[in-house]
N, C-alpha and C positions, 0 to 999 in steps of 0.2 A: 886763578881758576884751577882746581885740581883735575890732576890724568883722569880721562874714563876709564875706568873698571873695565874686565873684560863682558860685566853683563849691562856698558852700554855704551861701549866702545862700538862704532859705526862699520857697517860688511861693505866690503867696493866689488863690487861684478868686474870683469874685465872680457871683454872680447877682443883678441888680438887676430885682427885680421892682414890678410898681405900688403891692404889699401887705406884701413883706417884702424885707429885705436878705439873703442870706445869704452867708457866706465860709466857704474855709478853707483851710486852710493846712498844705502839702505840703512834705516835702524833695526838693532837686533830686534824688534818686535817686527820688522816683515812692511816698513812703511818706507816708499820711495825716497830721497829727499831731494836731489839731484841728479843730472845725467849729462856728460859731455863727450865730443869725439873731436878725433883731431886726425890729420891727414896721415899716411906713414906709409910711405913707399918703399914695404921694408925689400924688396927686390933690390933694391940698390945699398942696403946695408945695414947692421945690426944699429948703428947712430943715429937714422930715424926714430927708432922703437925709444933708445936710451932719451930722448927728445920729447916724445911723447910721457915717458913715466916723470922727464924735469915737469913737464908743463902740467901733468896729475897736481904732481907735490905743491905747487904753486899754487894750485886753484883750491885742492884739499889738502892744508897742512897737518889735518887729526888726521890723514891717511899713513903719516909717518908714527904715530905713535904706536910699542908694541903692543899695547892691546887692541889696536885695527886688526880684523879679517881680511884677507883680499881672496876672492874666488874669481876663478880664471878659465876662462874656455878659450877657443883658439882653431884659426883655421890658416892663420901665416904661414904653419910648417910645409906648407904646398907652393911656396914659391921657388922659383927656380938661384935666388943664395947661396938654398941648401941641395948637397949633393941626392937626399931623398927624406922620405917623409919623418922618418924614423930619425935622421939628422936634424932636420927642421925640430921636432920637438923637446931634444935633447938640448939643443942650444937653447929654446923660448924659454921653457921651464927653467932653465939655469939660469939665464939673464934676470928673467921675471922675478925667482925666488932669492936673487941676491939683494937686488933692490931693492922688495919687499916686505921680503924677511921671514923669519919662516913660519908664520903662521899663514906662508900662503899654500893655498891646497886645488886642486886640478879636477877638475870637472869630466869624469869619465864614465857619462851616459849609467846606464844599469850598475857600472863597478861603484858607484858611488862619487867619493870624492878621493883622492891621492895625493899624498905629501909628493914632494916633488924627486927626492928617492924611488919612487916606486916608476916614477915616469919613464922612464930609459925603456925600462922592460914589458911595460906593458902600452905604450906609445900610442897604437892601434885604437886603443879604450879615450885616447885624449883624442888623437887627430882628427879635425872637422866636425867635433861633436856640439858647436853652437846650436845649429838649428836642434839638436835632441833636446838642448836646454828647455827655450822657447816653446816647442812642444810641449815638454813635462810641463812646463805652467800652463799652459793653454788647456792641456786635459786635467790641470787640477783645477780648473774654472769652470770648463764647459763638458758636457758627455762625449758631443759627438761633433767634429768641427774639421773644415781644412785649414789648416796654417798655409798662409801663404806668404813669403817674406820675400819682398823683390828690394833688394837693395841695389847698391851704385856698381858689380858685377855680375850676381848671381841671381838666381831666384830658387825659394825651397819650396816644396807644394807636399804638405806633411798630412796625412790620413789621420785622424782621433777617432775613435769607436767604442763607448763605454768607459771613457776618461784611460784609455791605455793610447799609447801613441803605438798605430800600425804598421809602419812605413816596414816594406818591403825590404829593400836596402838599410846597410849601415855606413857602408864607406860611401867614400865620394865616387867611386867606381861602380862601387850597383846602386847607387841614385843615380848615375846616370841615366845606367841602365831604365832605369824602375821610372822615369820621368819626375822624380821627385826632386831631382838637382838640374835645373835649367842654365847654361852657363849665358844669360842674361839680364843685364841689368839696364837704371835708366841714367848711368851715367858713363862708365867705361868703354863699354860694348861700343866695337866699331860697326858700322851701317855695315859694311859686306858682308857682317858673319849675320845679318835677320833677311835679306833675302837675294836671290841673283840677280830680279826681275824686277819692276818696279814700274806701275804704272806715271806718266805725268803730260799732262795736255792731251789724254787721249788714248795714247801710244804705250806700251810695256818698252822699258829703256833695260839695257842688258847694265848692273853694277856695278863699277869698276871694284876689282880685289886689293884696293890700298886702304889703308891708313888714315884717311881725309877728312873723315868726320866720324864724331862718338854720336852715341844716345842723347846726349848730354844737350848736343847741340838742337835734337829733336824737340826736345821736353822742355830748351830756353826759347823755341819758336812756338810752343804750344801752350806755352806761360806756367806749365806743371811743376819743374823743378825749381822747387825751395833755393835762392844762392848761398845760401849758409850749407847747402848738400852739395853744392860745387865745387869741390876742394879738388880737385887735381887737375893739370894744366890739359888743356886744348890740344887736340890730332898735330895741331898747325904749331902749337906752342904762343897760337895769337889770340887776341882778344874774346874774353868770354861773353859775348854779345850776342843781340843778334843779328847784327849786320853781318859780323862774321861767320855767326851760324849757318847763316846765307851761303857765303861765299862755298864754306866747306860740306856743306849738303849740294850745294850744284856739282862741285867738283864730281861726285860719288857716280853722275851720269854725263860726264862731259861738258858742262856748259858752267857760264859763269852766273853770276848773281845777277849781273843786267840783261841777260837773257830773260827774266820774270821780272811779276811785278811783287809787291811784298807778300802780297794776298794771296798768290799763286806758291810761293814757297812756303807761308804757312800751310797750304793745301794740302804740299807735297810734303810735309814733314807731318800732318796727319795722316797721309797713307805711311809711313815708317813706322807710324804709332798703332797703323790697324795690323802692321806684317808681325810687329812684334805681340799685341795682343792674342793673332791668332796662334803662333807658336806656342806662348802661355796657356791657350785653349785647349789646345791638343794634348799638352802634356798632364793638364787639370783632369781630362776626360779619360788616360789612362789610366790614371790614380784611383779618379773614382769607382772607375768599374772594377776595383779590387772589393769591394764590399757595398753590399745592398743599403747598409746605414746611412751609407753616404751621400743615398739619392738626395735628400734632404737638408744636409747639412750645412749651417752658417760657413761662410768664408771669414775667416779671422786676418785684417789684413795687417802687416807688417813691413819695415824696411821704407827707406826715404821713397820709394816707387808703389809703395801701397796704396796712390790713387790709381795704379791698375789694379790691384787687387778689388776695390771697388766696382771699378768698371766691369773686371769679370763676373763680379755678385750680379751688377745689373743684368747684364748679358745671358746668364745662367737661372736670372729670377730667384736668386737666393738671399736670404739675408747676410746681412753686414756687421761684423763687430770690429772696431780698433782694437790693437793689441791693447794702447792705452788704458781702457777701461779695464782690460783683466787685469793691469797694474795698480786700479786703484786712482785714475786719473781724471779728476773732471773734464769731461769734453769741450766744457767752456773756456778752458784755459789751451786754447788753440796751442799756441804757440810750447806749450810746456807735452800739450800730448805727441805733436810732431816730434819732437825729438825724443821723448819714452819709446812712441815706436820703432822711431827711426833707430836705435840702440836696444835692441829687444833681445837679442843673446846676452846684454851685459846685464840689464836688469832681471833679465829670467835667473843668472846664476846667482847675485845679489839675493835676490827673493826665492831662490831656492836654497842657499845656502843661510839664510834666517832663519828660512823653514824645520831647515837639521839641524839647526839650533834649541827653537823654540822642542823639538822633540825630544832633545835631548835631557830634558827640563829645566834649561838655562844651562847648560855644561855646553863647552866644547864642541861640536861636531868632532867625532874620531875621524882622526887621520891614517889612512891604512900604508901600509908598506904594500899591500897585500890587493890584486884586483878586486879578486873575491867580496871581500868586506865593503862595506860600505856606510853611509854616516850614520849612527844613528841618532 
């Protein structure tokens, strides 16, 4: 079989996050073809991440060839590893582009795309710019939409209006602010950080502030989370079940698992699911009221926890779109749209960087040294 050429040699998205790796991998003409994630606790050290690009190469061996793209976005550089963010990215880019080689290029919202030279200096344009990815495809599909991407930490709630993404904030510090970065998700998140209080048998039980049970365990007693999205170990370090769901959501208000009956803790793990929906509420509703377009607007939903994003469409009497479909996904192949969405920074930068291909007229996407520039 001979090398592919550089005009059909295959693009890999990448999103490197603190929790998971995910890629996938696009042909130059802009057509999905695969998408995989793998776990990476890169908090505990650079040999996760280097683990995660062995187990790439394995599963795509044309991702070694030089005429492969690899495009890269990234929100790891916020773990605590590194001494700050600006270190964080200096080190991903480095590692990433050794690996990869150097036709890999960095994902830097408006500046375009950046060889990995230019990363050092202008850092800022890289760090946490996944969700801008996701965005920018979202508004190059739909006019006017909210992105909502609730994955296994976080959640993004991103403004569209006339096919420009609105969001208020750019860092991860004024999304906070802006409610556009919810620090939420339906697997990591421990129960004390969604409420103090908590109703059960009647009564509001006051939280305990430990460590005892994730989201994780919520969404394994309300049969929502996918086990292929359960990749990181348990509060307890025990059994991902949900016997022991049981055990670790009683703990959260004093009591043990034979304290209830099953039916009674599924109950109470739907009220966890109503405390966390309504936080997602709130922060949907200050979003919106930044622009009057919005009254209206699809929820676009995203991320392995996008059956809340659902939920909230219902709740808000909005329609529904999966990210999936703006990728090109038939809905009928369930199981292949779950994980399109569930990796939807890695295939936005994949299918955006095809994109600045294809514009290019078959050439290159430019590589800037330069923030400024961008691909054309």
């Amino acid at each position: 079989m001979t090398a592919p050429t550089l005009h059909d040699a295959p693009v890999f998205g990448w999103d490197v996050g603190g929790a998971h790796v995910k890629v996938s991998m696009a042909t130059r003409a802009g057509v999905l073809a695969d998408v995989a994630q793998w776990a990476c606790p890169l908090w505990q050290g650079m040999a996760h991440l280097e683990r995660a690009i062995d187990a790439m190469f394995e599963r795509w061996p044309a991702a070694a060839d030089p005429a492969a793209r690899h495009a890269v976005t990234m929100t790891g550089e916020m773990v605590d590893l590194f001494a700050d963010r600006a270190e964080g990215v200096r080190a991903l880019t480095r590692a990433l582009a050794q690996r990869l080689g150097p036709r890999t290029m960095f994902f830097a919202g408006d500046a375009g795309w950046l060889a990995r030279s230019a990363c050092a200096e202008h850092w800022r344009k890289v760090a946490s710019a996944n969700w801008l990815a996701t965005a920018q495809w979202v508004a190059a599909c739909l006019p006017d939409a909210l992105l909502v991407d609730i994955g296994s930490t976080t959640t993004d709630i991103i403004p569209i209006v006339g096919r420009r993404v609105v969001a208020r904030g750019t860092s991860d510090a004024e999304r906070l602010v802006s409610g556009e970065l919810v620090y939420q998700g339906v697997v990591r998140t421990p129960l004390c950080g969604l409420a103090h209080r908590i109703a059960f048998r009647g009564e509001h039980a006051g939280v305990m502030n430990e460590w005892f049970a994730t989201t994780a365990d919520v969404y394994r007693l309300t049969g929502e989370l996918w086990p292929e999205h359960d990749q990181h170990p348990s509060a307890d370090n025990g059994p991902k079940t949900q016997a022991a769901s049981r055990v670790r959501i009683a703990r959260m208000i004093g009591r043990d698992a034979a304290d209830a009956s099953d039916a009674e803790w599924r109950r109470f793990a739907q009220g966890w699911r109503r405390e966390q929906l309504r936080a997602l509420e709130t922060n949907l509703a200050r979003v919106v009221a930044q622009d009057a377009a919005l009254a209206a607007a699809p929820i676009v939903g995203a991320g392995c926890g996008r059956f809340l994003a659902a939920a909230l469409a219902r709740q808000e009497a909005r329609s529904y779109v999966d990210f999936a479909r703006l990728a090109g996904i038939d809905g009928d192949d369930a199981t292949r749209a779950e994980w399109v969405s569930t990796c939807a920074p890695s295939v936005a930068v994949a299918l955006l960087a095809s994109m600045a291909m294809k514009g290019a007229g078959g050439n290159e996407a430019h590589l800037s040294n330069d923030a400024s520039a961008r691909a054309a």
